[in-house]
The first five atom37 places (N, CA, C, CB, O) and aatype in JSON, in Angstrom:
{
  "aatype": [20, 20, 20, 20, 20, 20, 20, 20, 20, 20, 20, 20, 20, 20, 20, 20, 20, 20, 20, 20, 20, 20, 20, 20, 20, 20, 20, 20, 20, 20, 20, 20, 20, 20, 20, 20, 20, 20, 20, 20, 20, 20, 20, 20, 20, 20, 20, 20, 20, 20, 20, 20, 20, 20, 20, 20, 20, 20, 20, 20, 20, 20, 20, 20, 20, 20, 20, 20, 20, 20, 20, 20, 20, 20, 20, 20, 20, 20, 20, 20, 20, 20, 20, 20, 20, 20, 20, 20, 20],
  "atom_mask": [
    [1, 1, 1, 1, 1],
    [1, 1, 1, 1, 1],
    [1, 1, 1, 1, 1],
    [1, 1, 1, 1, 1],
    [1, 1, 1, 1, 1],
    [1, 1, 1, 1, 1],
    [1, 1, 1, 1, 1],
    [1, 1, 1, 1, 1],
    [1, 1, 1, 1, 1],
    [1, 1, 1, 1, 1],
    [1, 1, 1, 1, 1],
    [1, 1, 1, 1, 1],
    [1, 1, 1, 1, 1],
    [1, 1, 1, 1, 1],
    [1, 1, 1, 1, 1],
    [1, 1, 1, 1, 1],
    [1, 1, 1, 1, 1],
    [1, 1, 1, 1, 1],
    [1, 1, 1, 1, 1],
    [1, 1, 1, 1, 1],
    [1, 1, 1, 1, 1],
    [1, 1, 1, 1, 1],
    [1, 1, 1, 1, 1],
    [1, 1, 1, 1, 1],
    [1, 1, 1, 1, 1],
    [1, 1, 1, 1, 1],
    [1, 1, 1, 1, 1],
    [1, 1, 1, 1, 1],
    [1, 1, 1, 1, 1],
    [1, 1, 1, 1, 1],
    [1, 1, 1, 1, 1],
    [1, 1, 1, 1, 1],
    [1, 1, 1, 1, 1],
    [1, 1, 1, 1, 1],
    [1, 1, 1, 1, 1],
    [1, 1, 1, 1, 1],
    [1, 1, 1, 1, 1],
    [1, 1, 1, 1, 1],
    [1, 1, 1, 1, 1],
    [1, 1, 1, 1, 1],
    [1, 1, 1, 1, 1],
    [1, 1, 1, 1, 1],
    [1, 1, 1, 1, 1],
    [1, 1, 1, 1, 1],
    [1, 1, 1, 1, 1],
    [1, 1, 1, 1, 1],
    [1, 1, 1, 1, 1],
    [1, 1, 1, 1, 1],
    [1, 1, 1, 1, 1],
    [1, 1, 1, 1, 1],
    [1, 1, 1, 1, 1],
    [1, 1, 1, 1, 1],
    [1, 1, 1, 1, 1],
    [1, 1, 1, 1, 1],
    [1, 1, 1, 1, 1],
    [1, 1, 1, 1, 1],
    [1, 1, 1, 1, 1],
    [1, 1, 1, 1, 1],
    [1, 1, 1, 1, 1],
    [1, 1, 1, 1, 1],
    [1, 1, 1, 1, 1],
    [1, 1, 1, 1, 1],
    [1, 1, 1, 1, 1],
    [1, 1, 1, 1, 1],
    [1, 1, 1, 1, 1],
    [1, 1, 1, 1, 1],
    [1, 1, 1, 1, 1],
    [1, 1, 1, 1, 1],
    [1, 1, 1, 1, 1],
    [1, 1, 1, 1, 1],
    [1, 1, 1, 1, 1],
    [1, 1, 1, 1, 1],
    [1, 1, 1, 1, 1],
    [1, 1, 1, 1, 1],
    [1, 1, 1, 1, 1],
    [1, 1, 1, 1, 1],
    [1, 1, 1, 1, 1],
    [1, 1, 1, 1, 1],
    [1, 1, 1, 1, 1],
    [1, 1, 1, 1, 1],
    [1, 1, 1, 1, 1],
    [1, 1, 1, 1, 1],
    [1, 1, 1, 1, 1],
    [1, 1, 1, 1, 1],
    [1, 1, 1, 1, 1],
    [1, 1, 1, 1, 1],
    [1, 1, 1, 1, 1],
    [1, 1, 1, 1, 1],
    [1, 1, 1, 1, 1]
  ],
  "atom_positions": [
    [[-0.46, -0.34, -13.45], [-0.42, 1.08, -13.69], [1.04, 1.51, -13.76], [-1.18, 1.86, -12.59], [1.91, 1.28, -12.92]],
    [[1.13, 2.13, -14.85], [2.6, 2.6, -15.23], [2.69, 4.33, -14.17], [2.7, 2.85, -17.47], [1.73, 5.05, -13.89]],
    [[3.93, 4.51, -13.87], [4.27, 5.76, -13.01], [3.58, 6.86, -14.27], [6.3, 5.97, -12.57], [2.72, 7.64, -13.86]],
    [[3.96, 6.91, -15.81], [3.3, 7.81, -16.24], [1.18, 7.91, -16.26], [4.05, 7.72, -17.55], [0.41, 8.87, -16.4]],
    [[1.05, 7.08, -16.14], [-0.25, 6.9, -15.87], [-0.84, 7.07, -14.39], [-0.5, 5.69, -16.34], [-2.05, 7.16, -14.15]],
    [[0.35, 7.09, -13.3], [0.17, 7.03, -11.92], [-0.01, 8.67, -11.75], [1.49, 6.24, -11.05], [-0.9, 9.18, -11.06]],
    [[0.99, 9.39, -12.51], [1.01, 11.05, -12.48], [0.36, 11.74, -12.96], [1.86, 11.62, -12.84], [0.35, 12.94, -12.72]],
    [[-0.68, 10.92, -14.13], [-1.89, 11.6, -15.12], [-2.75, 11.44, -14.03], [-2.44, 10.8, -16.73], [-3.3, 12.48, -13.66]],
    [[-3.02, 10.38, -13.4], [-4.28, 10.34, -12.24], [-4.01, 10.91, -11.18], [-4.73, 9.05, -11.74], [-5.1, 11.44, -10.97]],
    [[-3.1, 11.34, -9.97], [-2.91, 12.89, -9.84], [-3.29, 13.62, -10.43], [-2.0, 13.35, -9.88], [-4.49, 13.9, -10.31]],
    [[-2.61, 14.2, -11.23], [-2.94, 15.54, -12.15], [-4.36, 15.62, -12.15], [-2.41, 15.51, -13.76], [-4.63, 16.75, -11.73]],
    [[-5.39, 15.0, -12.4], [-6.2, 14.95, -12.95], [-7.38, 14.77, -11.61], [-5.94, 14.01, -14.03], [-8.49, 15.3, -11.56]],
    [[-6.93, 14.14, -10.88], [-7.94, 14.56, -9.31], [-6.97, 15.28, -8.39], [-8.6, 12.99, -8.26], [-7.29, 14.98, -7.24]],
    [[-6.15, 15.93, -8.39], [-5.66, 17.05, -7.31], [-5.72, 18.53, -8.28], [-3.78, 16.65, -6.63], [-5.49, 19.66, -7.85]],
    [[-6.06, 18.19, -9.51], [-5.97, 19.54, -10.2], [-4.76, 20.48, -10.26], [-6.89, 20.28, -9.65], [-4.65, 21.68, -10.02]],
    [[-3.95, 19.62, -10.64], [-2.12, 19.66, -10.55], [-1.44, 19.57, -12.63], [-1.4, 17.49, -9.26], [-1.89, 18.98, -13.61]],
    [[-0.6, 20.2, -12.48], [-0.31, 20.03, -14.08], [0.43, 18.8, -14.16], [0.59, 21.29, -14.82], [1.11, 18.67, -13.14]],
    [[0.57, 17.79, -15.02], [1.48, 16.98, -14.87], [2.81, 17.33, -14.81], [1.34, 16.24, -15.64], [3.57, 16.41, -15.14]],
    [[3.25, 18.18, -14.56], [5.0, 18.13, -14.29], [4.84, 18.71, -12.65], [6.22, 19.49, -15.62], [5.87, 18.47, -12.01]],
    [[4.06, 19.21, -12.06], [3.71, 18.93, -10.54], [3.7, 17.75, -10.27], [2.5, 19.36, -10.06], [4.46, 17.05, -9.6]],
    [[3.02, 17.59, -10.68], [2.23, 15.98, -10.16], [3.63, 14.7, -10.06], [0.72, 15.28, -11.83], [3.9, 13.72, -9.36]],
    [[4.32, 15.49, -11.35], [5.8, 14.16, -11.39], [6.32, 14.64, -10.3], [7.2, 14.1, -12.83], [6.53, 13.87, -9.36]],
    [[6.67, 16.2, -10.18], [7.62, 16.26, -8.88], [7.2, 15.65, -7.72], [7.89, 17.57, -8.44], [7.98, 14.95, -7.08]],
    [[5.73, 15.88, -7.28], [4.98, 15.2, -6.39], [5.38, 13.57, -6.14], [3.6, 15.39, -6.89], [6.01, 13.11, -5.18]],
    [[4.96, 13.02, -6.98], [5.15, 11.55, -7.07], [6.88, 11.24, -6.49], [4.85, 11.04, -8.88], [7.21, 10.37, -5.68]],
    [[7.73, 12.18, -7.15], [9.7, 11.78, -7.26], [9.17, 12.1, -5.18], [11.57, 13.74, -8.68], [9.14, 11.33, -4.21]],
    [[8.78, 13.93, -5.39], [9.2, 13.35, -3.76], [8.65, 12.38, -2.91], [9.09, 14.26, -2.87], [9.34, 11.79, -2.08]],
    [[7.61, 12.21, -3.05], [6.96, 10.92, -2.05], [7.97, 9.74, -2.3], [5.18, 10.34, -2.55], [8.41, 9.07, -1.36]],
    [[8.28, 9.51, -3.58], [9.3, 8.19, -3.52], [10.04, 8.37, -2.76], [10.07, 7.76, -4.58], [10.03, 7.67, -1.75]],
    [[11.12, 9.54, -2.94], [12.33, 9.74, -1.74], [11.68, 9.36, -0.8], [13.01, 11.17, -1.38], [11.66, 8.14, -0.63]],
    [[11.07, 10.04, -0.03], [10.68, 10.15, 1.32], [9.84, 8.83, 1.5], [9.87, 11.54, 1.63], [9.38, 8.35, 2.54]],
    [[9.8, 8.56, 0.75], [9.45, 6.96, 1.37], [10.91, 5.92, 1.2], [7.93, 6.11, 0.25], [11.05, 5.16, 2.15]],
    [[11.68, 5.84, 0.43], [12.45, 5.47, 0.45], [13.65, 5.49, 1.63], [12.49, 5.75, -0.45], [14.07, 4.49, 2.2]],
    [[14.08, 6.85, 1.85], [14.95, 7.21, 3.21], [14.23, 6.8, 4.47], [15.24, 8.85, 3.37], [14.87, 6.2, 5.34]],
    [[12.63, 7.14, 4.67], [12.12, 6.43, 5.6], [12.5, 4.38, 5.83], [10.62, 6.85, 5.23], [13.04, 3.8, 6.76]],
    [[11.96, 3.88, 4.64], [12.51, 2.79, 4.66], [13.9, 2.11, 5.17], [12.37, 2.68, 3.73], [14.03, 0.98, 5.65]],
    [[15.02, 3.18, 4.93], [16.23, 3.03, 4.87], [16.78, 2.88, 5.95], [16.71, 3.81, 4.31], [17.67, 2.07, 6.24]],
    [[15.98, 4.09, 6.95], [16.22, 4.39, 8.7], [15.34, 3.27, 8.78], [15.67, 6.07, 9.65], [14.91, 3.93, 9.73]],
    [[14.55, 2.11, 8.73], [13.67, 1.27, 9.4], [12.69, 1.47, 9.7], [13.92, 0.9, 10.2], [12.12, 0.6, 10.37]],
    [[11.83, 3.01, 9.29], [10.9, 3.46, 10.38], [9.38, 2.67, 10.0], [10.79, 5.31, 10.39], [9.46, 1.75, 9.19]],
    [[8.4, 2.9, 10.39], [7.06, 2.73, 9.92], [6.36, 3.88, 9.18], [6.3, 2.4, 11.02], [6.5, 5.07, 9.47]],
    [[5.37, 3.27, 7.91], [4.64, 3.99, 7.37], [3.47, 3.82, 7.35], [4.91, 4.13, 6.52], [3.06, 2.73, 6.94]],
    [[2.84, 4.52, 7.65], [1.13, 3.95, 8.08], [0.28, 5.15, 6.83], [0.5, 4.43, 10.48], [0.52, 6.35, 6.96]],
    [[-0.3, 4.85, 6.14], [-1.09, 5.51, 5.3], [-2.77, 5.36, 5.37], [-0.58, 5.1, 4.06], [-3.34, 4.61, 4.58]],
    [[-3.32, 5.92, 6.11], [-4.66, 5.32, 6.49], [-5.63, 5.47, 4.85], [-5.45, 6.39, 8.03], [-5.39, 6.38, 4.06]],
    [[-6.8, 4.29, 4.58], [-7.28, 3.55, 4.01], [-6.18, 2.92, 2.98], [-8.39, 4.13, 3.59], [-6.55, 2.81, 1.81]],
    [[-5.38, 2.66, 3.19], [-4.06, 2.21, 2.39], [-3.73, 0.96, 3.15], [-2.72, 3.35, 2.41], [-4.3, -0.12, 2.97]],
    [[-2.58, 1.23, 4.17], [-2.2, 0.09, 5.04], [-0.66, 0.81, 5.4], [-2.21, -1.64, 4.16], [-0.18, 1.92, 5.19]],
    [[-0.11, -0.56, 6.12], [0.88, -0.12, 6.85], [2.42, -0.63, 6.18], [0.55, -0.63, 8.3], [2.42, -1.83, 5.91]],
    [[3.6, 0.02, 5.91], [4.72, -0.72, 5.17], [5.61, -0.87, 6.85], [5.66, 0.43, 3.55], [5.44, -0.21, 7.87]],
    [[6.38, -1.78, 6.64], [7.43, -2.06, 7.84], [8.9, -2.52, 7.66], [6.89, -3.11, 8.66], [8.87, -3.55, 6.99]],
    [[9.9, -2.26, 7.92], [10.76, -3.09, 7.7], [11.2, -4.17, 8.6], [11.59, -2.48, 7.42], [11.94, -3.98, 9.57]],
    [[10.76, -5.22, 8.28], [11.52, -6.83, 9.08], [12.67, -7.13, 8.6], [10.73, -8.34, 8.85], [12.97, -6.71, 7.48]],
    [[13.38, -7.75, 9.2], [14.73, -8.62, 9.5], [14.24, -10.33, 8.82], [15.12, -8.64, 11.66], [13.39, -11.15, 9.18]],
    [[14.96, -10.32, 8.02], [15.1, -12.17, 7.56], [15.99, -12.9, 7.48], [14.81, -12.59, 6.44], [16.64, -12.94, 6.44]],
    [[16.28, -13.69, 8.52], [17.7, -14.35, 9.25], [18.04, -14.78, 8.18], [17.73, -15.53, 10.48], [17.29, -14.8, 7.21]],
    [[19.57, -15.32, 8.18], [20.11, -16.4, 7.18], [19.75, -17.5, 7.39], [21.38, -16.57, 7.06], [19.32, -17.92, 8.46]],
    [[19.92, -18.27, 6.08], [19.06, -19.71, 5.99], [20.03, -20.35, 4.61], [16.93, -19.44, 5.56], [20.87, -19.97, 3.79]],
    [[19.34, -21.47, 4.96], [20.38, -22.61, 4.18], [19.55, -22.93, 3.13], [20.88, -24.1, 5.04], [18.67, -23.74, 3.44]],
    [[19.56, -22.46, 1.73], [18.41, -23.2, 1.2], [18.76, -24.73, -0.01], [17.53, -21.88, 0.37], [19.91, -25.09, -0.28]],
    [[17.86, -25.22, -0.4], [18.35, -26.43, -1.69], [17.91, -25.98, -3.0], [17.61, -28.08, -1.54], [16.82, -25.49, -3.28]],
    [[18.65, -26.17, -3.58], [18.2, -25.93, -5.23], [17.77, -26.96, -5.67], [19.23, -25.53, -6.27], [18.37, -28.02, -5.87]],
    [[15.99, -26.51, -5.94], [15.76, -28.45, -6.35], [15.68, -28.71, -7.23], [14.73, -29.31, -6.06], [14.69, -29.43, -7.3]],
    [[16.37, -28.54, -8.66], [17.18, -29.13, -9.78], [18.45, -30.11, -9.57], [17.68, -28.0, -10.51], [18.68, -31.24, -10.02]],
    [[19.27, -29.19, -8.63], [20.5, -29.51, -8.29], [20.73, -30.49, -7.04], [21.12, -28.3, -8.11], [21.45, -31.44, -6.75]],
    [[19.78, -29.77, -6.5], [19.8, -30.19, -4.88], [20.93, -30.08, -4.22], [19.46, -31.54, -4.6], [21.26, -30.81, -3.29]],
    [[21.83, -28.8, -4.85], [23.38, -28.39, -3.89], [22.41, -27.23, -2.77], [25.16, -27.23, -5.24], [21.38, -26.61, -3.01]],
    [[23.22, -27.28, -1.55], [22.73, -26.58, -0.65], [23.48, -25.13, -0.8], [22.86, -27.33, 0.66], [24.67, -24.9, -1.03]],
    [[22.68, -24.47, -0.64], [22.54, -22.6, -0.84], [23.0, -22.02, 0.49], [20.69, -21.9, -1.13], [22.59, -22.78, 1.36]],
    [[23.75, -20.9, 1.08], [23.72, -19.73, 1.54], [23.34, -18.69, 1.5], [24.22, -19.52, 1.57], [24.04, -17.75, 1.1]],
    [[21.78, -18.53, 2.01], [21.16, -17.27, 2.04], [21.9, -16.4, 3.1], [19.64, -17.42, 2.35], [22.01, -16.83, 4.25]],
    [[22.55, -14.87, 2.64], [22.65, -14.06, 3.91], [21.46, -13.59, 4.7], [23.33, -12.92, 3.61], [20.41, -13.98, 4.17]],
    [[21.32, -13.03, 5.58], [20.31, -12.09, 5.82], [20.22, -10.87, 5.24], [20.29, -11.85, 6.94], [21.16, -10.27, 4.72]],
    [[18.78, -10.38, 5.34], [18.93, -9.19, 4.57], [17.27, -8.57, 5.76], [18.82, -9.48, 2.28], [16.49, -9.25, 6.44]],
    [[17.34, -6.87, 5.47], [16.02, -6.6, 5.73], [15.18, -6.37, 4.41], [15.96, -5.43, 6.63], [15.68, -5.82, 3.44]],
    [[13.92, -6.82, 4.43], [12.6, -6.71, 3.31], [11.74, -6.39, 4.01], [12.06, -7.92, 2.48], [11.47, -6.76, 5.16]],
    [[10.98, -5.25, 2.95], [9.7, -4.33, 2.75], [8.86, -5.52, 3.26], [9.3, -3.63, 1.02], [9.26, -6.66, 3.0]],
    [[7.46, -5.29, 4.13], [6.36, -5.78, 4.27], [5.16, -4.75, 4.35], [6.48, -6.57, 5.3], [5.1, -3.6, 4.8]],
    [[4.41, -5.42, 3.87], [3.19, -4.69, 3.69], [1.61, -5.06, 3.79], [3.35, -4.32, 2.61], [1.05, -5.55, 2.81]],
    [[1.02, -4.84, 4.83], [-0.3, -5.02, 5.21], [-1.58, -4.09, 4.48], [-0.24, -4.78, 6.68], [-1.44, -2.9, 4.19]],
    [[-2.73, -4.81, 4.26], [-3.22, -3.77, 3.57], [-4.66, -3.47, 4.83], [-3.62, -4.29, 1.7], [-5.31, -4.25, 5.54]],
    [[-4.7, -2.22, 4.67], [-5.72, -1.58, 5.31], [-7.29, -2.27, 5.07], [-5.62, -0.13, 4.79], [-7.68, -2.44, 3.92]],
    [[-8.13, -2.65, 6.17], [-9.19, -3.08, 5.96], [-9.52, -2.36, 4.82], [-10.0, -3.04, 6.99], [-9.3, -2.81, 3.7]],
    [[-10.12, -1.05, 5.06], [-10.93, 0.31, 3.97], [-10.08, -0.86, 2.13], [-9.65, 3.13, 4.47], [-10.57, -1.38, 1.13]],
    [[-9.02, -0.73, 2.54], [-8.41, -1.33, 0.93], [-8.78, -2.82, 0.59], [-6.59, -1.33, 0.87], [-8.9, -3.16, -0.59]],
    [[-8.92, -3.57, 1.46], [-9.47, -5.03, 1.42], [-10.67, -4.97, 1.07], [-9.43, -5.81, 2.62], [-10.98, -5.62, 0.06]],
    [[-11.72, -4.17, 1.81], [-12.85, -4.27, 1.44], [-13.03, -3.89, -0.27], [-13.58, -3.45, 2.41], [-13.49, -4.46, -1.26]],
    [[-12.54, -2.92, -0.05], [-12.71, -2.41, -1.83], [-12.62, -3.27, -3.4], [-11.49, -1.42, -2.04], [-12.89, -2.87, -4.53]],
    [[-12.08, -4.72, -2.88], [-11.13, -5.28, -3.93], [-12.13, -6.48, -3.94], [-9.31, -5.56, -3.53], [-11.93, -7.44, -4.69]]
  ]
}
């Protein structure tokens, strides 16, 4: 699903015009985004839960090359999905 197709389906079950519905969509991105940024948790019930974890540095091999790699650490998005959403699929 493309974001313009994400804002027609809004529009179209909240009974929103599509240029609501875009602003709608921009702010939830922010605000999910800055949330992300501070580390916090997002829990969206029948959805699931987003988190931010920590992923140490690591040494990895390139196995073409097989020269050994320097991964830094970094934090990455995780995401669990809500039973209600498992079941559905």
């Amino acid at each position: 699903m493309t974001k313009k197709e994400l804002v027609n389906a809004i529009a179209n079950d909240a009974g929103l015009s599509i240029k609501d519905s875009g602003k709608a969509l921009n702010a939830f991105v922010a605000a999910f985004g800055k949330a992300m940024k501070k580390g916090e948790r997002i829990q969206l019930p029948g959805m699931g839960t987003f988190t931010v974890n920590k992923r140490s540095a690591r040494v990895v091999r390139n196995p073409r090359t097989g020269a050994k790699l320097n991964v830094p650490a970094k934090k990455v998005v995780k995401f669990k999905a809500a039973p209600a959403l498992n079941k559905g699929l």
